[in-house]
VMD Tcl script that builds the backbone (N, CA, C; Angstrom):
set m [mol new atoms 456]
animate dup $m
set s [atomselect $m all]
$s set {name element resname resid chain x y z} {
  {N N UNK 1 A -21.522 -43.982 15.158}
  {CA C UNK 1 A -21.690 -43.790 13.746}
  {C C UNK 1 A -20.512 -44.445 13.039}
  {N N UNK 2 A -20.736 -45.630 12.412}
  {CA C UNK 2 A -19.784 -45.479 11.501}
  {C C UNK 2 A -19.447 -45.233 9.766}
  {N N UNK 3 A -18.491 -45.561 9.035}
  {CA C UNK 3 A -17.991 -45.167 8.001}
  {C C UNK 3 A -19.351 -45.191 6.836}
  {N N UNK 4 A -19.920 -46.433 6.675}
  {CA C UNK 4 A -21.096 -46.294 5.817}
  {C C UNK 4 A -22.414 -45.693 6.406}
  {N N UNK 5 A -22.873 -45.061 7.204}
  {CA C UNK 5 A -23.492 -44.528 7.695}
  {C C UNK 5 A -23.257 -43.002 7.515}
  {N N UNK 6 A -22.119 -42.752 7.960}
  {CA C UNK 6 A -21.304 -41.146 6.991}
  {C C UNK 6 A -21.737 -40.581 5.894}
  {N N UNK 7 A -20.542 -41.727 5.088}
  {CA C UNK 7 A -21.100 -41.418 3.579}
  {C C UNK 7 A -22.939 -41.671 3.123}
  {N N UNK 8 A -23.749 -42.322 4.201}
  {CA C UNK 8 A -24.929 -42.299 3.233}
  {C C UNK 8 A -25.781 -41.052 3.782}
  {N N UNK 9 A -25.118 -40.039 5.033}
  {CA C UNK 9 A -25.591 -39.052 5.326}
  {C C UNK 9 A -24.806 -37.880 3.972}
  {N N UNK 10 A -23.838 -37.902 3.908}
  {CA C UNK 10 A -22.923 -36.995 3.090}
  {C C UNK 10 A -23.640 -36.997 2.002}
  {N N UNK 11 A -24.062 -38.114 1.170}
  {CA C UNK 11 A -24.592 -38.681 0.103}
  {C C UNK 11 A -26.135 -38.095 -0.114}
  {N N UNK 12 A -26.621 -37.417 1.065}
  {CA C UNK 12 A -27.706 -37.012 0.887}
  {C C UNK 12 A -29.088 -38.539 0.761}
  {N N UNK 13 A -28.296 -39.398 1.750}
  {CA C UNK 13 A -29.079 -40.604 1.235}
  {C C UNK 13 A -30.155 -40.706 2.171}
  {N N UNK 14 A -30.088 -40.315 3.727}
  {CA C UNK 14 A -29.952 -40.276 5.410}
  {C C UNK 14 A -30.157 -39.076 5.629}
  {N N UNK 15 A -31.473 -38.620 6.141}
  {CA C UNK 15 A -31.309 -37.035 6.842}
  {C C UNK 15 A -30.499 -37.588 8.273}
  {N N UNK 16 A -29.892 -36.184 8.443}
  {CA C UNK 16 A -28.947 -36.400 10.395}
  {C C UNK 16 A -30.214 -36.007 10.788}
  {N N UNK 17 A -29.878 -36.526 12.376}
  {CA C UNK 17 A -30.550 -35.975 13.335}
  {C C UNK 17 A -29.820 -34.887 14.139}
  {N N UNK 18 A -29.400 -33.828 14.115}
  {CA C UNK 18 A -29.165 -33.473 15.033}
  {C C UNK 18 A -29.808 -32.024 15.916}
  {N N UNK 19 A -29.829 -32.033 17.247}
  {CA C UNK 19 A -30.630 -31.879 17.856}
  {C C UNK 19 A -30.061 -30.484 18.356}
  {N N UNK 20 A -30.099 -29.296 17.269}
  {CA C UNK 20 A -29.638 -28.094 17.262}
  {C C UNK 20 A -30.754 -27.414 18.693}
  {N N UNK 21 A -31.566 -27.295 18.921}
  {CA C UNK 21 A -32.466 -26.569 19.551}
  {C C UNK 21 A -32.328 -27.096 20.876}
  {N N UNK 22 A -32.102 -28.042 21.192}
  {CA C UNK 22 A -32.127 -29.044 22.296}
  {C C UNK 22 A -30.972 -28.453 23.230}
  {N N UNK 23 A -29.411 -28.074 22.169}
  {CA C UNK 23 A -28.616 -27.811 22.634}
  {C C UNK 23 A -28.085 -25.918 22.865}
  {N N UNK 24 A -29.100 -25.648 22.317}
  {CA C UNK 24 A -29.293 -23.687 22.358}
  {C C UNK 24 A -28.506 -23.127 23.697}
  {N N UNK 25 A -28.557 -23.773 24.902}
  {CA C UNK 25 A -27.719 -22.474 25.757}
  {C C UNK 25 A -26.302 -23.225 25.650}
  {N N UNK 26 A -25.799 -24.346 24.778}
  {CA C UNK 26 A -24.114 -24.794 24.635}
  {C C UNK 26 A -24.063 -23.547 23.212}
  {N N UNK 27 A -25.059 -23.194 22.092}
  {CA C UNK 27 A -24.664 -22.710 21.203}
  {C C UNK 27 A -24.562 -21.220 21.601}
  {N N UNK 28 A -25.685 -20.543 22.736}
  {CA C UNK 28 A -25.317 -19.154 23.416}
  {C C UNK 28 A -23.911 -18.855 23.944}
  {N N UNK 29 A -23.813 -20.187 24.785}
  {CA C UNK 29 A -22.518 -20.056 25.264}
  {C C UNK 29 A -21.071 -19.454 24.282}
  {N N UNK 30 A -21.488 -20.882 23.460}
  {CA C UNK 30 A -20.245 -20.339 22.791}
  {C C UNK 30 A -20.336 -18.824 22.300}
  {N N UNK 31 A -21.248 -18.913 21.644}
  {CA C UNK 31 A -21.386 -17.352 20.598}
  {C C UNK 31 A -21.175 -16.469 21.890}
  {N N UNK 32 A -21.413 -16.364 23.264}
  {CA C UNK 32 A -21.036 -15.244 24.208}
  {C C UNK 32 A -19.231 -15.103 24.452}
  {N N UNK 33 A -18.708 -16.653 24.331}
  {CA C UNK 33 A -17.196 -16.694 24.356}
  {C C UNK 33 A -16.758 -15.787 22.923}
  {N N UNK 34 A -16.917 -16.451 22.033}
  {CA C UNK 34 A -16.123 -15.749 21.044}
  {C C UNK 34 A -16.385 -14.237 21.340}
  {N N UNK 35 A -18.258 -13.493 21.213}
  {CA C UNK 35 A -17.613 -12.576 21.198}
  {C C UNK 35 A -17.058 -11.612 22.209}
  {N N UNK 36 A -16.957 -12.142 23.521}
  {CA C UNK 36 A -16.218 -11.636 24.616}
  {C C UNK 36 A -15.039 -11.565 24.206}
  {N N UNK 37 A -14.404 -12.626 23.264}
  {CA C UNK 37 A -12.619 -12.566 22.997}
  {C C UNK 37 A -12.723 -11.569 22.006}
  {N N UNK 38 A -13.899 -11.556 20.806}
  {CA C UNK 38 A -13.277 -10.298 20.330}
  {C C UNK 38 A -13.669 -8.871 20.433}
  {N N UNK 39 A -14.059 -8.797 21.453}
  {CA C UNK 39 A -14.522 -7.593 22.478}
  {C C UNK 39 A -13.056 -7.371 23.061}
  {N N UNK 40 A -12.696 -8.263 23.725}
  {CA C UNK 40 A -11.222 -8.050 24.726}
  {C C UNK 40 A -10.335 -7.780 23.735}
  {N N UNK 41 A -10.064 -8.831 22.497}
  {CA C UNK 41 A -9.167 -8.181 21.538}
  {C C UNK 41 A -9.129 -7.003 20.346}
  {N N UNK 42 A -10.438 -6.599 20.479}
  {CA C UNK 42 A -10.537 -5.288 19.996}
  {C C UNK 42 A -9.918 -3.764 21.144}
  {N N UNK 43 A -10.433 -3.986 22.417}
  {CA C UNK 43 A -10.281 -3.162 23.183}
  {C C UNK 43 A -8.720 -2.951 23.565}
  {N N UNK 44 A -7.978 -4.525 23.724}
  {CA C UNK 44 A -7.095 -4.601 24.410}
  {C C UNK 44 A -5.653 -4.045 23.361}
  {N N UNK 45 A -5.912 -4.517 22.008}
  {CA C UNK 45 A -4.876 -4.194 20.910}
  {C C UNK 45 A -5.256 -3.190 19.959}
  {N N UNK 46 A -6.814 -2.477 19.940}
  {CA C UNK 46 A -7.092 -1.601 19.020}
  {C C UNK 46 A -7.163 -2.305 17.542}
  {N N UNK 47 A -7.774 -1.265 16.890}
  {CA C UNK 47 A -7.731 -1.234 15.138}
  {C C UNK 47 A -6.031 -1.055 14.629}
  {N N UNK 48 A -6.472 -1.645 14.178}
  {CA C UNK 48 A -4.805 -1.767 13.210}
  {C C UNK 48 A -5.629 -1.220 11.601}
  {N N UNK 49 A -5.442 0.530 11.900}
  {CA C UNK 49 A -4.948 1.306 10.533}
  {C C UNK 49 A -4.694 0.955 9.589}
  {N N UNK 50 A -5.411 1.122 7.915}
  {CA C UNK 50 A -3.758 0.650 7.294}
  {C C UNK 50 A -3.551 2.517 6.893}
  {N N UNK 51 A -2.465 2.013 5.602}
  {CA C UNK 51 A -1.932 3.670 5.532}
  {C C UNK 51 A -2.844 4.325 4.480}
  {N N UNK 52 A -4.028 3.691 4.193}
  {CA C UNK 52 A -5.482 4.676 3.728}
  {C C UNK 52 A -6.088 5.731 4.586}
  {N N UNK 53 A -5.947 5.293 5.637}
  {CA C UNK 53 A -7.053 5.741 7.264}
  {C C UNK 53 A -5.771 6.637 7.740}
  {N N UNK 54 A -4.366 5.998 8.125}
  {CA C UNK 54 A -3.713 7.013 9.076}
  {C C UNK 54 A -2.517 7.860 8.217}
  {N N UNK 55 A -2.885 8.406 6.978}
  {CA C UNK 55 A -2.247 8.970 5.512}
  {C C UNK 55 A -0.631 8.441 5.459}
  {N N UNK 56 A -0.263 8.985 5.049}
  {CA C UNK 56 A 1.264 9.372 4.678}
  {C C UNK 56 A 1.520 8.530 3.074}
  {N N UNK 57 A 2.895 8.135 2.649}
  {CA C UNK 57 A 3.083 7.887 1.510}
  {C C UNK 57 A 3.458 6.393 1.071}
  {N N UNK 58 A 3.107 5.692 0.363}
  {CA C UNK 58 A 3.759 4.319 0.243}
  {C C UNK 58 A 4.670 4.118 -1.123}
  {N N UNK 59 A 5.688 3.661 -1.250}
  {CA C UNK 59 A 6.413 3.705 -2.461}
  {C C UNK 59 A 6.772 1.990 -2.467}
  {N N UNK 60 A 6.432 1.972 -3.701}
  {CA C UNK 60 A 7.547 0.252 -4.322}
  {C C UNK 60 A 7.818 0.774 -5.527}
  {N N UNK 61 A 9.210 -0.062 -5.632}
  {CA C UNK 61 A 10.188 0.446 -6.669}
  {C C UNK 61 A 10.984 -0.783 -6.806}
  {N N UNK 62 A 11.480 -1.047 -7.844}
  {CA C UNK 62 A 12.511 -2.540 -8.194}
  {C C UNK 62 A 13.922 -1.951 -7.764}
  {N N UNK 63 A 14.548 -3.264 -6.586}
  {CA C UNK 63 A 15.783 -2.930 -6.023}
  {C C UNK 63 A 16.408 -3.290 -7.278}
  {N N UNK 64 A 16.752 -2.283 -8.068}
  {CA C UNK 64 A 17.843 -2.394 -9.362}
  {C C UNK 64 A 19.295 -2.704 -8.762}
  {N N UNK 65 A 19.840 -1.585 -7.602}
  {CA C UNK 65 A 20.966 -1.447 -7.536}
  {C C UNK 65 A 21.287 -2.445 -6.536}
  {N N UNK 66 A 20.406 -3.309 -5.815}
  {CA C UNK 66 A 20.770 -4.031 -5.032}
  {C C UNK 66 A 20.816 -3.855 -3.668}
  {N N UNK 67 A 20.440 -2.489 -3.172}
  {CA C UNK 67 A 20.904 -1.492 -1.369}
  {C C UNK 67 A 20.270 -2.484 -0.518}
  {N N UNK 68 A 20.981 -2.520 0.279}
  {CA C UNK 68 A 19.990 -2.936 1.507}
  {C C UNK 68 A 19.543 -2.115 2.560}
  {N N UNK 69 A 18.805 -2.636 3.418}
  {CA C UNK 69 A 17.082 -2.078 4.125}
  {C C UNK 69 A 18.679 -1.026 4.735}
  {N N UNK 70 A 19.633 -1.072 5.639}
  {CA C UNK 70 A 19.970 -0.054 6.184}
  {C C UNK 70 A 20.691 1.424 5.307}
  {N N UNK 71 A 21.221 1.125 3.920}
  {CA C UNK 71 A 21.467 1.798 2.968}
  {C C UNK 71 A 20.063 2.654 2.515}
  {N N UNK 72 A 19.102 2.013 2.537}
  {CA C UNK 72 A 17.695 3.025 1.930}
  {C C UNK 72 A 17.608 4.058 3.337}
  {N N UNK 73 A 17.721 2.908 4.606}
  {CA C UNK 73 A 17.063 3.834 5.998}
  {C C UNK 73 A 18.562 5.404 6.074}
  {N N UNK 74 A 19.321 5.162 5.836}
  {CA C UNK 74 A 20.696 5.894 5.908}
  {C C UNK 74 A 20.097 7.409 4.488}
  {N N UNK 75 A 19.538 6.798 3.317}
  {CA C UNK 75 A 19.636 7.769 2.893}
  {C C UNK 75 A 17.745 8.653 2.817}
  {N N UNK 76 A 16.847 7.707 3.189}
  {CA C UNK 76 A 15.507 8.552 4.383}
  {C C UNK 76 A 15.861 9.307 5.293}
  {N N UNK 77 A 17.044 8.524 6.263}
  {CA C UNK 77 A 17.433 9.297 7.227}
  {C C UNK 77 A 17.759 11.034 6.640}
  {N N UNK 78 A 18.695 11.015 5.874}
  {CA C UNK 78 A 19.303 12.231 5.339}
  {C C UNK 78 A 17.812 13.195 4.747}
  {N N UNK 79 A 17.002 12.916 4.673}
  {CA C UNK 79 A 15.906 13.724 3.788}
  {C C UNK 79 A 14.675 14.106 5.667}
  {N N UNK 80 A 15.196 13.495 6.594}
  {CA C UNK 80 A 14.626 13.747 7.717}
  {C C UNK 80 A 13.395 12.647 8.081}
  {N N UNK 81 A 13.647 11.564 7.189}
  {CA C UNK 81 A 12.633 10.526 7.332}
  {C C UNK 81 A 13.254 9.227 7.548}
  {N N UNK 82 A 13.686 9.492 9.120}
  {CA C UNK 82 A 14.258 7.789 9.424}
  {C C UNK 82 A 13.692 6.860 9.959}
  {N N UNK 83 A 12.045 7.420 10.177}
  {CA C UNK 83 A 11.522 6.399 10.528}
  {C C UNK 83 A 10.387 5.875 9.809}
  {N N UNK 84 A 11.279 5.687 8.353}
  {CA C UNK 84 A 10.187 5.295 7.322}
  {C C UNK 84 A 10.453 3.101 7.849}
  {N N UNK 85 A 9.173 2.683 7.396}
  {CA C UNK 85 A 9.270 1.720 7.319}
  {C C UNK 85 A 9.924 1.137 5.905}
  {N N UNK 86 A 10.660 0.275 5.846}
  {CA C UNK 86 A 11.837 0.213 4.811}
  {C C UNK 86 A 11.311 -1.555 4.800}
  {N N UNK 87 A 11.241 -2.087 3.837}
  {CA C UNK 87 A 11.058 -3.887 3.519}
  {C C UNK 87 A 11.538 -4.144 2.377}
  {N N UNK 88 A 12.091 -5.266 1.872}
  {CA C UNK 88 A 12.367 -5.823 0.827}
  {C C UNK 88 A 11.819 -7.382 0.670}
  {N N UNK 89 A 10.468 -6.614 -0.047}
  {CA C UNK 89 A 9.720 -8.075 -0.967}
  {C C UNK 89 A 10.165 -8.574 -1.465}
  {N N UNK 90 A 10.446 -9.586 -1.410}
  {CA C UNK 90 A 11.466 -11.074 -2.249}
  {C C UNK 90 A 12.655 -10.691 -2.233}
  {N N UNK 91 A 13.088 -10.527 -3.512}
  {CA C UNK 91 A 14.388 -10.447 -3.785}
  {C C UNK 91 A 14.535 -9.140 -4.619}
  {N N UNK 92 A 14.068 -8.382 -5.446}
  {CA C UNK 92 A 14.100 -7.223 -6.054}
  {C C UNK 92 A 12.829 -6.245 -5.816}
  {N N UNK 93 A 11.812 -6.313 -4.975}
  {CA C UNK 93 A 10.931 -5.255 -4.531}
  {C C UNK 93 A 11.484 -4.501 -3.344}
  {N N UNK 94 A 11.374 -2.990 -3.276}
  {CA C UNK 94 A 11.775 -2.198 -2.132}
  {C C UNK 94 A 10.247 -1.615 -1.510}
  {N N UNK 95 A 9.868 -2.188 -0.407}
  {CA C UNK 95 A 8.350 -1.125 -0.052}
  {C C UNK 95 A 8.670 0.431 0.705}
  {N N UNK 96 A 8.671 1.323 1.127}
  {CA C UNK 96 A 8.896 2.018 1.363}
  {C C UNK 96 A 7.757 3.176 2.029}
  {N N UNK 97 A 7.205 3.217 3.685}
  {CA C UNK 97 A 6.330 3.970 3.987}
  {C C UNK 97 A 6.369 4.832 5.118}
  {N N UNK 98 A 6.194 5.647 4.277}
  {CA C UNK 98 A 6.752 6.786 5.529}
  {C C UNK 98 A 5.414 7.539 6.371}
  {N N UNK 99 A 4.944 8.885 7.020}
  {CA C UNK 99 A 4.435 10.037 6.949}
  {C C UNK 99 A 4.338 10.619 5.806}
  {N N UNK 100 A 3.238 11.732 6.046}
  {CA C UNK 100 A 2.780 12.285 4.844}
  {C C UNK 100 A 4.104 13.156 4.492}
  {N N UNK 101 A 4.481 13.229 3.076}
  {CA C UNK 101 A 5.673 13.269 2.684}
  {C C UNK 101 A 5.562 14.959 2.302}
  {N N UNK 102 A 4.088 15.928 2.551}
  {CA C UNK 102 A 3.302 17.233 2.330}
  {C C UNK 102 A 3.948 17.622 3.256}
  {N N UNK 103 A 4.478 17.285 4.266}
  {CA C UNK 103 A 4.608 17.612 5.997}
  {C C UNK 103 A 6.147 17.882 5.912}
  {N N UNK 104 A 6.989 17.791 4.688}
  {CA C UNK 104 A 8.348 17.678 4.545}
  {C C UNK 104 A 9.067 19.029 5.206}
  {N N UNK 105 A 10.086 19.086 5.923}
  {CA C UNK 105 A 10.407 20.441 6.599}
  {C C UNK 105 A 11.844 20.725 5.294}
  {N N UNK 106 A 11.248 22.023 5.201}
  {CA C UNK 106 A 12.485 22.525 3.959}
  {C C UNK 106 A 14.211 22.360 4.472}
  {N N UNK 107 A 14.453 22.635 5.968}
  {CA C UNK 107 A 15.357 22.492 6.134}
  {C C UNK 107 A 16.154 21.358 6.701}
  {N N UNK 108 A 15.038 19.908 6.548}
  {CA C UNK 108 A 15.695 18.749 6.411}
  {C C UNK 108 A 16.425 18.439 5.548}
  {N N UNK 109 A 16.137 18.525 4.132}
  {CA C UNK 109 A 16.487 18.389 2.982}
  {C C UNK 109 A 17.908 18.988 2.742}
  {N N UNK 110 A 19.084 17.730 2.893}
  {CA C UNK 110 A 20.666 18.103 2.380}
  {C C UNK 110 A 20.566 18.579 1.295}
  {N N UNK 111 A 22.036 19.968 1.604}
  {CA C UNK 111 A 22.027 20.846 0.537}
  {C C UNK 111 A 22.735 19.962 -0.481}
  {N N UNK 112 A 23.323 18.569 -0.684}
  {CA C UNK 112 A 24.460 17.873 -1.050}
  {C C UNK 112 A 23.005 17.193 -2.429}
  {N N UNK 113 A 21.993 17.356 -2.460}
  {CA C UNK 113 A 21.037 17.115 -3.120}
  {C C UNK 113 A 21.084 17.198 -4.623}
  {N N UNK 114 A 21.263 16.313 -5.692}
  {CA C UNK 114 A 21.636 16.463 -6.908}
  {C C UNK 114 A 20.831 17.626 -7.197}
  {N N UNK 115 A 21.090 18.435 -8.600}
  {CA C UNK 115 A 20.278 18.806 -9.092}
  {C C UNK 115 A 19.361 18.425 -10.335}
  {N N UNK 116 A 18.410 19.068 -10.994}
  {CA C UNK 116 A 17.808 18.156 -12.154}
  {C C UNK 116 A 18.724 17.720 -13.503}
  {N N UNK 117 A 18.528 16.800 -13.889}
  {CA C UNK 117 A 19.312 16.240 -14.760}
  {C C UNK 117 A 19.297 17.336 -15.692}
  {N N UNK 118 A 20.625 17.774 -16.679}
  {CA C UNK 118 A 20.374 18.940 -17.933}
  {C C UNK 118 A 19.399 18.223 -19.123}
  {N N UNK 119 A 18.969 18.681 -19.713}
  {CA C UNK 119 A 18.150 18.341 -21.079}
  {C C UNK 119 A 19.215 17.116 -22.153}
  {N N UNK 120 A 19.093 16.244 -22.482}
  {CA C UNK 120 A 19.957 15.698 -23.136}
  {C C UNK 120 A 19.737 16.651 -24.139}
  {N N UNK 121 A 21.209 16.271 -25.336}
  {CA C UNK 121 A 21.396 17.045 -26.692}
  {C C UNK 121 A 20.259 16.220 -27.788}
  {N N UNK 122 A 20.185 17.400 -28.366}
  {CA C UNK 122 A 19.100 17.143 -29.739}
  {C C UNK 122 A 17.983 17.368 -29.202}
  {N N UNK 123 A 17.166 17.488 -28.071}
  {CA C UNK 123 A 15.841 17.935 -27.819}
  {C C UNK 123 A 16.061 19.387 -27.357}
  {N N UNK 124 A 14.470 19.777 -27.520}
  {CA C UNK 124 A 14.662 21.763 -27.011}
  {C C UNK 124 A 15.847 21.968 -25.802}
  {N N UNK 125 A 15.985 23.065 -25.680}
  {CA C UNK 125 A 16.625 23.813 -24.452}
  {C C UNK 125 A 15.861 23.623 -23.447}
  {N N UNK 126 A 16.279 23.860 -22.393}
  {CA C UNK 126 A 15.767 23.951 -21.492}
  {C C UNK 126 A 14.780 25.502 -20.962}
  {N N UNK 127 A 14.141 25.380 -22.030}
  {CA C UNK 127 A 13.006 27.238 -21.905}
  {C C UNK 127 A 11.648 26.059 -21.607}
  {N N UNK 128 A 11.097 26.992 -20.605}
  {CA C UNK 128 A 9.671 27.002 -20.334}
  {C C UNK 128 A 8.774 27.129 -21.243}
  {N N UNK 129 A 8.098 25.923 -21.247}
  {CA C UNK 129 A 7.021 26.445 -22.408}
  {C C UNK 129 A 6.085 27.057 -22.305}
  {N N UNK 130 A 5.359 27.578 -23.484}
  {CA C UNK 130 A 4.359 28.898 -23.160}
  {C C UNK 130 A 2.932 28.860 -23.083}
  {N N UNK 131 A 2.370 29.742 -22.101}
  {CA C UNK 131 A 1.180 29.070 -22.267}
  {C C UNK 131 A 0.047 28.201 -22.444}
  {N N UNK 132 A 0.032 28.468 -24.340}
  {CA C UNK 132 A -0.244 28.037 -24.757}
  {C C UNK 132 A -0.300 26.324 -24.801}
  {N N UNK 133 A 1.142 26.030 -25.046}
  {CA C UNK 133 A 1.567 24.799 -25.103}
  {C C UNK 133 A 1.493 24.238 -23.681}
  {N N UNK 134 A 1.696 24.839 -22.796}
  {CA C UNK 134 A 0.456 24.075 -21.196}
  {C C UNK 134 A -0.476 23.238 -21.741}
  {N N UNK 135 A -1.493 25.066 -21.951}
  {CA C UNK 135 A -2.683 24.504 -22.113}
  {C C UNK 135 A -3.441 23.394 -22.769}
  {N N UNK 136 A -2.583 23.114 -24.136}
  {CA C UNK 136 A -2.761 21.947 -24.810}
  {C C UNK 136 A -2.745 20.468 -24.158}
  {N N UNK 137 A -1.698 20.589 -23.051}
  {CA C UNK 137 A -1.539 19.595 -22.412}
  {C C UNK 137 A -2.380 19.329 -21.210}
  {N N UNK 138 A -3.511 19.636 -20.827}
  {CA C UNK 138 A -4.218 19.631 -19.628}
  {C C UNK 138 A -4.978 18.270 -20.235}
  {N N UNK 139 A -5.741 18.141 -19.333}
  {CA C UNK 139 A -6.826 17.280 -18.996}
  {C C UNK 139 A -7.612 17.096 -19.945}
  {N N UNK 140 A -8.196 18.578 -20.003}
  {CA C UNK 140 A -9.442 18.926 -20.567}
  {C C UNK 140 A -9.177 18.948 -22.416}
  {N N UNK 141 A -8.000 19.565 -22.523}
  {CA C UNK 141 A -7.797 19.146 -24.029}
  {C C UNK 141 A -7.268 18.201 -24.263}
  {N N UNK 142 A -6.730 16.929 -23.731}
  {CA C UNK 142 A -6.506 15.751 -24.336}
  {C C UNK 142 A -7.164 15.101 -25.207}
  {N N UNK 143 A -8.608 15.629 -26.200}
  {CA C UNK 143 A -9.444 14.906 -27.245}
  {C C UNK 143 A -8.589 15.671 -28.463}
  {N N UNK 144 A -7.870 16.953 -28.263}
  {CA C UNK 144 A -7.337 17.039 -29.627}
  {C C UNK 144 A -5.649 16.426 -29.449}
  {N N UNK 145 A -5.548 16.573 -30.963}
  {CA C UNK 145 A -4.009 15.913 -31.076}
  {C C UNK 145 A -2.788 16.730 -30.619}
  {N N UNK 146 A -1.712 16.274 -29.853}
  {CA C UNK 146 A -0.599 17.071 -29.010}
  {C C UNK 146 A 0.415 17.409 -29.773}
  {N N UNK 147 A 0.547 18.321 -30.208}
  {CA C UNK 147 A 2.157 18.858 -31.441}
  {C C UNK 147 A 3.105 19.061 -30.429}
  {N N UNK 148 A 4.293 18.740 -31.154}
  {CA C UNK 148 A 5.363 18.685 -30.292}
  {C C UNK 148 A 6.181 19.708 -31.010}
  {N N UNK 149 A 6.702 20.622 -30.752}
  {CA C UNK 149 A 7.533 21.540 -31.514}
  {C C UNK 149 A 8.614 21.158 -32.133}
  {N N UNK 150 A 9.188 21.605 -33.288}
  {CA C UNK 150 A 10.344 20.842 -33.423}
  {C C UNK 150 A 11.562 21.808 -32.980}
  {N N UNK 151 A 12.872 21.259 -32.570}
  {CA C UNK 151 A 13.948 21.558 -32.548}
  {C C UNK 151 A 14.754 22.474 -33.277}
  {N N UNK 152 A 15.108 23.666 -32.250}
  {CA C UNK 152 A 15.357 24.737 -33.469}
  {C C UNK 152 A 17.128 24.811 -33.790}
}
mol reanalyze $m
mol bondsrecalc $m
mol representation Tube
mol addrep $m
């Protein structure tokens, strides 16, 4: 075959001949190879999970401060999770995937653990709000409008 003969098949100019049926136990063949290999490589390496199917938690967050992968694993470690998988996408993404994070044992968790930030000044105290003011905030009443109390 050559070059103008190609293009006037490509071209739709020339039906091919080719002699698909003729060659049926080279096309069995193959189709029995492949899927023997991926018979063997299913059996031999398994399903590869992702972390939908085998749970636990995935976090990305922008490396602001700059840590690196053994600085994040150092402070997982401390919370009882050192064998989170730890990556840094490019240059400022942190991925972060651990176990289900529900499964947390209370007495992993260092007592050296900040506590919650205080209320900055000029907004309420720090009082629980009531009820009421929950309830406003659910789900189900989000069609009316949310009042915010003012500052006493």
């Amino acid at each position: 075959m050559n070059l103008r003969s190609a293009l006037s098949t490509f071209r739709g100019h020339r039906v091919p001949h080719v002699d698909f049926i003729g060659r049926r136990n080279y096309w069995f063949a193959l189709s029995g190879v492949l899927i023997a290999l991926s018979l063997f490589g299913l059996f031999y390496r398994g399903l590869n999970f992702s972390i939908a199917f085998t749970g636990g938690a995935s976090l990305e967050f922008q490396n602001a401060s700059g840590a690196s992968v053994s600085d994040y694993r150092d402070v997982m470690s401390s919370f009882g999770r050192g064998e989170a998988s730890i990556e840094i996408l490019g240059a400022d993404t942190v991925s972060i995937r651990t176990e289900s994070l529900t499964e947390l044992d209370p007495q992993a968790v260092p007592a050296s653990t900040p506590s919650p930030s205080p209320v900055p000044s000029g907004t309420a105290s720090g009082t629980t709000p009531s009820p009421s003011a929950t309830a406003s905030a659910s789900p189900s009443a989000s069609a009316s409008p949310m009042t915010t109390p003012s500052p006493s």
